[in-house]
KEZA-479870 format. One record per residue (C-alpha): x, y, z negated. Coordinates in steps of 0.02 Angstrom, whole numbers, plus 50000, padded with zeros to 5 digits. Example, Ala and Ser with C-alpha at 12.3 -4.5 7.8 and 13.67 -1.06 7.14 Angstrom:
506154977549610 506844994749643 
REM end
This chain:
421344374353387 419434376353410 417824364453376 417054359053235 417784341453264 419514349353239 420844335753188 422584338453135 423994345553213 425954340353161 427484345953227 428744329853159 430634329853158 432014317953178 433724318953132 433904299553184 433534299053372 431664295953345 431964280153219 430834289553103 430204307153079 429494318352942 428264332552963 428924349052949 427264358852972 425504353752994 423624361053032 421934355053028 420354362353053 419534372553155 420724388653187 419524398453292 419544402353496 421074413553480 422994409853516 423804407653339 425464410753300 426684400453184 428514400153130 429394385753052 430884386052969 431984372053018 433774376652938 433674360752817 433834349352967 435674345353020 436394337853186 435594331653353 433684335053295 432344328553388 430444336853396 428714331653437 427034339053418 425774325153370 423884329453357 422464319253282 420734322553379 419294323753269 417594314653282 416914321453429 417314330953586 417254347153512 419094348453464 420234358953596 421804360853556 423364369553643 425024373553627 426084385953719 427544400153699 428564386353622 430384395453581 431734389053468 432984402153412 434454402353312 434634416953180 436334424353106 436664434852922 435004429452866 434234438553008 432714434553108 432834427153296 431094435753324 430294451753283 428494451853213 427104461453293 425414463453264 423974466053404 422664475953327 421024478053416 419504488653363 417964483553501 416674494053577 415014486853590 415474473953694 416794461653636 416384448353742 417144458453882 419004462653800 420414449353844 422384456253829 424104446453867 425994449653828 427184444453963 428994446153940 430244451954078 430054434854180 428304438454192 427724423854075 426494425453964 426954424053776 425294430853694 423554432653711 421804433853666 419934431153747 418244421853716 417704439453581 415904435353611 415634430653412 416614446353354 415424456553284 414964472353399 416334486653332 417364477053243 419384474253214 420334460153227 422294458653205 423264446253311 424954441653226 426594436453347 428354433553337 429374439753482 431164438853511 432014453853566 431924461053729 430464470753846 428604466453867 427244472953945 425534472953858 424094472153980 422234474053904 420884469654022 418724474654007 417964463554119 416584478254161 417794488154196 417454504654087 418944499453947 418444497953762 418124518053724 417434529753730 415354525653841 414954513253729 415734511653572 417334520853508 418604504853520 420354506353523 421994495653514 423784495653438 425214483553446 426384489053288 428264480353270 429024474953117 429354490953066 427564494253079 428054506153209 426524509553336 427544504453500 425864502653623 423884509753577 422594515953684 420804511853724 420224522653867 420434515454048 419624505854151 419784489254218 421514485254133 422814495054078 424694490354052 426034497853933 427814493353920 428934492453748 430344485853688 430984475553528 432634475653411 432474469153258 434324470653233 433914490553185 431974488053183 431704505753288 430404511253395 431234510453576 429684512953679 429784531653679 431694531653756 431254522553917 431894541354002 431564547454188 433294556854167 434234539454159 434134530154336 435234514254338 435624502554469 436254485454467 436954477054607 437134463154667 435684457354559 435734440054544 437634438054543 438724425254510 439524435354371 440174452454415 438904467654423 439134484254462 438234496654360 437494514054454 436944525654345 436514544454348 436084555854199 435684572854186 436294574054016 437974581453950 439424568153918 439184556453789 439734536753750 438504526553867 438424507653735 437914491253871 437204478153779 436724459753843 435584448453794 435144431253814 433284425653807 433424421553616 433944440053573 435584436253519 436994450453577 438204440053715 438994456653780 439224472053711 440534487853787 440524505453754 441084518153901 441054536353917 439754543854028 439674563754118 438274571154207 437824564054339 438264548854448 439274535954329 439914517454382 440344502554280 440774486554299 440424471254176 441204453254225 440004439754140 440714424954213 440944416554058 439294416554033 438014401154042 436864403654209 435334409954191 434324428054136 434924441354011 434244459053968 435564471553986 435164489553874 436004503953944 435924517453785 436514535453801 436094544653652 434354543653606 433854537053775 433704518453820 433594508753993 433274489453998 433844480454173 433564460854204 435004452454245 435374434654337 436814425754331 437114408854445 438194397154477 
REM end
């Protein structure tokens, strides 16, 4: 939501099948050139609910206004169907050149941030999100190409979980750099740091139709191995435990009771965490 002309942006509900609708969060004004993030709590609304976004232009042209990452998610015990992060960036001397995106593990891009230009030359700005759980890559770009630290200025970036965990941080590259990390907010722990070398899975056939076959090889000494699937929302729609010895292990998991479409399986042996894609089709 940027311009000075900034009208008023509504997301309305309907219980009633659009006979009428109330507003169960607004915003007006002029929010800045940034992608904002909002959650709305819609637990008081019962049955078939209908939603609509409905935006009031202000006086003039200058009033841009966009909407995207659009998730509903349902949350059990009181729990969260997201995780919040924070995207905390410290600029060199050139903001205008620092742009950064989260994309999840269809490649789709659920955050990010550009157009620094009026951020003042050194500065920090922090970025709130909501994710659900699953993997992401964070990808920062410097459109000079000599990153954000350390020629000309010392900048530097985090992205913290809601544990206020530092999952991703850097500032040195070049033209970009990437960094992968993972969310639970079931146990709200750091999993970046397990993503091990010494655990290589396989999955095949990847898509299937509803039974895979899990490879996987560790170098570690026997331990329980816990697979655990889930769907897009981050809610748990599988979950087995199996015993594990070094080297070469195979499992199977039927999910053809399960809906069509893509799931995150974690593979967990001890400390040490692997995160697959899966696609089931009918």
């Amino acid at each position: 939501m940027y311009g000075s002309a900034m009208g008023t942006l509504l997301l309305r509900v309907s219980t009633n099948n659009g006979v009428s609708w109330s507003t169960a969060w607004s915003k007006s004004g002029n929010q800045g050139n940034s992608w904002q993030n909002a959650n709305v709590d819609l637990a008081s609304f019962s049955g078939v609910v209908k939603l609509r976004f409905d935006f009031t232009t202000g006086s003039s042209y200058t009033s841009d206004c966009a909407i995207d990452g659009f998730s509903i998610g349902s949350s059990s015990g009181g729990g969260s169907s997201c995780e919040s992060i924070n995207v905390s960036i410290t600029f060199d001397n050139y903001p205008e050149e620092t742009s950064w995106q989260i994309t999840n593990s269809s490649n789709s891009v659920v955050a990010s941030g550009n157009n620094y230009g009026s951020q003042p030359d050194g500065s920090t700005i922090n970025i709130p999100a909501c994710l659900p759980n699953g993997c992401y890559t964070f990808t920062i770009f410097d459109s000079y190409g000599d990153g954000i630290c350390c020629s000309y200025g010392n900048g530097s970036y985090t992205v913290t979980n809601g544990a206020n965990q530092v999952v991703v941080s850097g500032g040195s590259f070049g033209s970009s750099e990437s960094s992968n990390f993972c969310l639970s907010n079931a146990s709200r722990e750091d999993v970046s740091d397990q993503i091990q070398e010494d655990i290589v899975l396989k999955v095949f056939p990847n898509p299937s139709s509803g039974l895979f076959n899990i490879e996987m090889f560790t170098e570690g000494d026997a331990d329980e191995v816990n697979l655990s699937l889930y769907n897009l929302l981050g809610e748990v729609v599988f979950a087995k435990a199996e015993q594990t010895e070094r080297g070469m292990n195979i499992y199977q998991v039927d999910l053809s009771d399960l809906s069509a479409g893509t799931y995150l399986l974690n593979v967990r042996v001890g400390s040490q965490m692997r995160t697959e894609r899966l696609v089931v089709y009918r």
